[in-house]
C-alpha positions in Angstrom: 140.8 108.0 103.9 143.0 109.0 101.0 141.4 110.9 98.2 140.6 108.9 94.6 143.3 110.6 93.4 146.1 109.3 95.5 144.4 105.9 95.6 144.5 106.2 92.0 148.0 106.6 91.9 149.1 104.0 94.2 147.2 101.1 92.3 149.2 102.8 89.4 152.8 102.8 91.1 151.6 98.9 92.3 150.2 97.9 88.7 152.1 99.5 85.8 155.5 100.8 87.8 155.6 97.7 89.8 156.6 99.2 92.8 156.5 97.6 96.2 154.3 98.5 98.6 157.4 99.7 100.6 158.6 101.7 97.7 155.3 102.9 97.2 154.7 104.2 100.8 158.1 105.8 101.1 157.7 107.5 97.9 154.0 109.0 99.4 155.1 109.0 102.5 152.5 107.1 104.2 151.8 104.3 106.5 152.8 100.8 104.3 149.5 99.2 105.9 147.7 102.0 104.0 150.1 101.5 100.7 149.0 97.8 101.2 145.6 98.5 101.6 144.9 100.8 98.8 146.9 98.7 96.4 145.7 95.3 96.4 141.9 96.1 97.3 139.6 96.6 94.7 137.6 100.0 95.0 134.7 101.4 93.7 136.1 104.7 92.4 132.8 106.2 90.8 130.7 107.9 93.0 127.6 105.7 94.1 123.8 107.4 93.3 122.1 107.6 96.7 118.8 105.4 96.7 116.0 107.9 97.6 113.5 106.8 100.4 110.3 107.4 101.4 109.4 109.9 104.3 106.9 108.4 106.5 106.9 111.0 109.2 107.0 114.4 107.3 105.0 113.3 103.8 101.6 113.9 104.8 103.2 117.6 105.9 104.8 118.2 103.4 101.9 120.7 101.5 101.1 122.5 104.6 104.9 123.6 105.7 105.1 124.8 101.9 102.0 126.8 102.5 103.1 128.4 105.8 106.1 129.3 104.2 104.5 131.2 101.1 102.1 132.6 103.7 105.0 134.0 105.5 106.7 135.3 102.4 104.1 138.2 102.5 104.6 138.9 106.5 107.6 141.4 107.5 110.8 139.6 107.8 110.4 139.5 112.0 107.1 138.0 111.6 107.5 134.9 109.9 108.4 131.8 110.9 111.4 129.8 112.1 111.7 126.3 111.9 111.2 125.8 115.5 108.1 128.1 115.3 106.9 125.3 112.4 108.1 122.1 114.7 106.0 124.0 117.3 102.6 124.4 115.4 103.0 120.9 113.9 102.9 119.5 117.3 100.1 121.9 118.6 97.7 121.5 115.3 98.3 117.9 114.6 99.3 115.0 115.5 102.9 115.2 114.7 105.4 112.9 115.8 108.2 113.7 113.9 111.5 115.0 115.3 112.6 118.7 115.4 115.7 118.2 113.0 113.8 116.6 110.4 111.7 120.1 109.8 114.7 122.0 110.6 116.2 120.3 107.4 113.0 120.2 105.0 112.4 124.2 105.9 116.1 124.7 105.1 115.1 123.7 101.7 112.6 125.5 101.2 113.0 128.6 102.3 114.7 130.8 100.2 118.2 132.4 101.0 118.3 135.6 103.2 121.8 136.4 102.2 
């Protein structure tokens, strides 16, 4: 996919230079079915807010991943946990049924850069 930009510009070199779509695809050398494309379609060019969902699976965890987290803040760098380490408990402690990658990415948030 072409960036707004060049999207932009075509429907401009279509609308307002009235170029052809062949003109228009030699003078950007690209494909004429993408010239065609990008100038007679009507596109959405601002960016779209993501709709924010529920979490069904990690909610009620949400508190006690924060806590392990802070806990581990105090604990020598080797000590604390990883996110597997977390996954692991979760499933040991409660009944978890989440997936691994989903408190991969929610400890990635948390947990404060080590660079």
């Amino acid at each position: 996919m072409l960036e707004m930009t060049q999207i932009n510009y075509i429907k401009f070199l279509r609308e307002k230079e009235d170029l052809s779509i062949t003109e228009i695809a030699s003078k950007l050398e690209i494909n004429w079915r993408t010239a065609k494309k990008y100038a007679e379609e009507n596109f959405d060019t601002e960016n779209k807010v993501k709709q924010k969902r529920d979490k069904p699976v990690m909610g009620p965890y949400f508190n006690l991943i924060r806590a392990w987290l802070e806990e581990d803040l105090r604990m020598p760098k080797k000590q604390r946990r990883t996110a597997k380490k977390i996954y692991n408990q979760l499933k040991e402690l409660t009944n978890f049924e989440g997936s691994y990658r989903s408190v991969r990415l929610y400890v990635r948030k948390l947990k404060p850069d080590s660079s």
